[in-house]
C-alpha positions, 0 to 999 in steps of 0.5 A, spaced: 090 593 624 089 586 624 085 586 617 091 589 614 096 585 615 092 580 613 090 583 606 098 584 606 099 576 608 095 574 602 098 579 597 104 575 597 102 569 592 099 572 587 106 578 587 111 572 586 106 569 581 105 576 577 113 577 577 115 570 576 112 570 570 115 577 568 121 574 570 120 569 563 117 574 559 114 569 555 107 569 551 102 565 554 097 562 549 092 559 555 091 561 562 096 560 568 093 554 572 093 557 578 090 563 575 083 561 577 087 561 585 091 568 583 083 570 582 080 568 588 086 571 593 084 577 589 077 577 591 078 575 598 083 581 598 078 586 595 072 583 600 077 584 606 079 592 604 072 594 603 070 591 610 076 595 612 073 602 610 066 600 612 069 599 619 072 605 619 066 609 617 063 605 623 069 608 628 069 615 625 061 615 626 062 613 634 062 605 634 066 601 638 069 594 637 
């Protein structure tokens, strides 16, 4: 439980960034600056969901934490 929320918490920077830049509408000709930060909070997301289901396959099969 505490995994998901946590992917939940890191999820909220890059969903303000991607609607702030929908909000202007605008063409972007080069990257956002902190595009390179959007990415590495995605990444750690991803890592986070896959720990998620690989605790959960565990739990299923009889593991305890």
């Amino acid at each position: 439980m505490g995994l998901l929320i946590l992917v939940i918490l890191l999820s909220i920077y890059p969903t303000k960034s991607f609607l702030k830049l929908r909000k202007t509408k605008t063409e972007l000709s080069q990257p956002l600056p902190e595009a390179t930060w959007i990415q590495f909070i995605l990444r750690i997301e991803l890592v986070l969901l896959l720990l998620i289901l690989f605790l959960a396959i565990l739990t299923a099969n009889g593991m305890r934490f």
